[in-house]
N, C-alpha and C positions, 0 to 999 in steps of 0.2 A: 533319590535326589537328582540322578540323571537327566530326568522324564520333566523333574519342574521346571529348570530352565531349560530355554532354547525358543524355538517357533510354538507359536500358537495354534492348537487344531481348530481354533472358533473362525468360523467362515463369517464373512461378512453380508450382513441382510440383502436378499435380492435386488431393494430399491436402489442400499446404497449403494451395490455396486452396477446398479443400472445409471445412477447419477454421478458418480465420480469415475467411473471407466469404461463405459461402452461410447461407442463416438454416435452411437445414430444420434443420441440424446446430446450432441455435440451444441446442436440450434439454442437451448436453454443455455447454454455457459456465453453463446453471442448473445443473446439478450442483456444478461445480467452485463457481460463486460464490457457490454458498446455503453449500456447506461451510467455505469460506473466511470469509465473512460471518459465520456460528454462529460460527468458532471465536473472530472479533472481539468477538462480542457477548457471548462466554460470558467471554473474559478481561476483559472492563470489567465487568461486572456487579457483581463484589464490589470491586472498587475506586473505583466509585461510592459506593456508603455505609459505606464506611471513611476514616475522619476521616485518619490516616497516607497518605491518599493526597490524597482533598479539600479537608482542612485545613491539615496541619502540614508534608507531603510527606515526610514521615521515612521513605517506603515506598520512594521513588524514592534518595531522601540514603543508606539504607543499603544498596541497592544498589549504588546511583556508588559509596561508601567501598569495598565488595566487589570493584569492577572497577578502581578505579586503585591496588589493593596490589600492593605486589609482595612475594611469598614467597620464602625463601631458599630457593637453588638445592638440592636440583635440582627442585626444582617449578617449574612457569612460568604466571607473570600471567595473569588471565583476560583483560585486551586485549593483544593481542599490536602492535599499533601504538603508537605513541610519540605521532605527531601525538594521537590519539584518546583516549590517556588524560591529555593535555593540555587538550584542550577539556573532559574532563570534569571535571576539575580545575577549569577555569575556571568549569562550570557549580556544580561545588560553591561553590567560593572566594567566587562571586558570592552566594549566597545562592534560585540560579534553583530548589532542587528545591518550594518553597512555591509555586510556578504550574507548573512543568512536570510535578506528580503531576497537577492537574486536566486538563494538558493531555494528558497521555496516557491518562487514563480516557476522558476525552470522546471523545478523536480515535477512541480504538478502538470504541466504542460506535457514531458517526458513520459510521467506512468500514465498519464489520458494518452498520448497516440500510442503508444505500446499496447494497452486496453485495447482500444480500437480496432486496429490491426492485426491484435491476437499475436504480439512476438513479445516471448518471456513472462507468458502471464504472471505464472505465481510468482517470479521475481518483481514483478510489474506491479500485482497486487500487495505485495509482500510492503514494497518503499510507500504503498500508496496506504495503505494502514500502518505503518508506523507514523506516516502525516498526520492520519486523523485522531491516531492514539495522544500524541502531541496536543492537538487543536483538543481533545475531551479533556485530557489532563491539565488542561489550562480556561479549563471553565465553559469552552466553544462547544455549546450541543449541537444544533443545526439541522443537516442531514449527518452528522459523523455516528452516529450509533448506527444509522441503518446503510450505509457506505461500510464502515468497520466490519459489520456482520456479509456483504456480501464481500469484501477483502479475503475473507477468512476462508468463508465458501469458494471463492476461486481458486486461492491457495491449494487446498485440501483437491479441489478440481484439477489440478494444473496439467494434468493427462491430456483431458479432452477441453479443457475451457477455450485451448486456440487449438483444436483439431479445427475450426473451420473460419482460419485463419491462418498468419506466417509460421507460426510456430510448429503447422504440419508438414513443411518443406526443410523450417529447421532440425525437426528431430527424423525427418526421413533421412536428410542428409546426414549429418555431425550425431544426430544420439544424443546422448546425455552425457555427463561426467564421466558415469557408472557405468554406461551403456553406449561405446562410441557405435553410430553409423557410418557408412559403406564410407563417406566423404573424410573420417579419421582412421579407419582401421589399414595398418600396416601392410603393405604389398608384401608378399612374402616371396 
C-alpha cells in the first residue's frame, strides 16, 4: 500500500510538456494572451467612462434584472441555475450593482493589461475566467466559451505563458511562493 500513494511514475506526453513548459514554445502563450488580454481591454474601455457603469451601475442592475426573469414557458430563463439566480437576487436586493459596475470595468481593464504584458498570468487568467464564468452563468454566451477555454489553457500555462513577457523578470527575480528567487532568498 506503500507504493499506491505518493508521486506518480506517469510522465507527461511530449506535446504536453512541449506546450506547458519549455519556453521556446513561449511565442504561442503571446498570441493566445495578447488576444485574450485585447479582448479584456476592449470590453472595459467604454464602460470606464460611462457613468451607468462607474456611477450609478444601472448598466450591471439591468443586466442582473435580464438574467433573474423568468419568461413564460415555453421560453427558458437566461440562468438556468436556481442557486445562481439567487445570489443574484441577493446582489440586486442588496443594492451591490452601484460597486460592482466599477468593479467589473476595472477588473477587466486590470486582467487585459496584465494579459498584455505577461505579469501574473495565470493569476491574471485565473480573475479573468471567473468574469466570464459569471457572464455564462448568467445567460451571456458571446465570446465567453472560447475566452474561458483559452483562460484555462493560460492558467495550466502559467510557466511559460509570460516567459516573454514581465513575468520572466518577475520569477527570475522573487520566484514563486514555493520557489523564492535570488531577490527573496536570505543573506546568510
Amino acid at each position: 500500500m506503500a507504493k499506491f500513494f505518493g508521486q506518480s511514475e506517469l510522465q507527461d506526453a511530449p506535446i504536453i510538456k512541449a506546450l506547458f513548459s519549455n519556453t521556446k514554445l513561449a511565442w504561442i502563450w503571446l498570441i493566445v494572451r495578447v488576444y485574450v488580454g485585447y479582448q479584456w481591454v476592449e470590453a472595459s474601455l467604454h464602460k470606464l467612462s460611462d457613468p451607468a457603469w462607474m456611477k450609478t451601475g444601472e448598466a450591471i442592475r439591468g443586466y442582473w434584472l435580464h438574467a433573474v426573469s423568468i419568461p413564460e414557458a415555453p421560453a427558458t430563463p437566461p440562468i438556468h441555475y436556481e442557486w445562481y439566480r439567487s445570489f443574484v437576487q441577493l446582489l440586486l436586493d442588496s443594492g451591490s450593482h452601484v460597486w460592482f459596475g466599477k468593479l467589473i470595468a476595472i477588473g477587466e481593464l486590470l486582467v487585459g493589461i496584465a494579459l498584455i504584458i505577461g505579469l501574473f498570468v495565470g493569476l491574471a487568467a485565473f480573475f479573468g475566467g471567473v468574469m466570464n464564468m459569471n457572464f455564462l452563468l448568467a445567460g451571456s454566451n458571446s465570446s465567453g466559451p472560447v475566452l474561458l477555454l483559452l483562460e484555462i489553457l493560460l492558467m495550466i500555462a502559467w510557466k511559460t505563458a509570460g516567459h516573454l513577457g514581465a513575468n520572466y523578470f518577475v520569477h527570475k527575480f522573487f520566484g514563486t511562493f514555493w520557489q523564492p528567487g535570488p531577490g527573496l532568498r536570505k543573506k546568510a
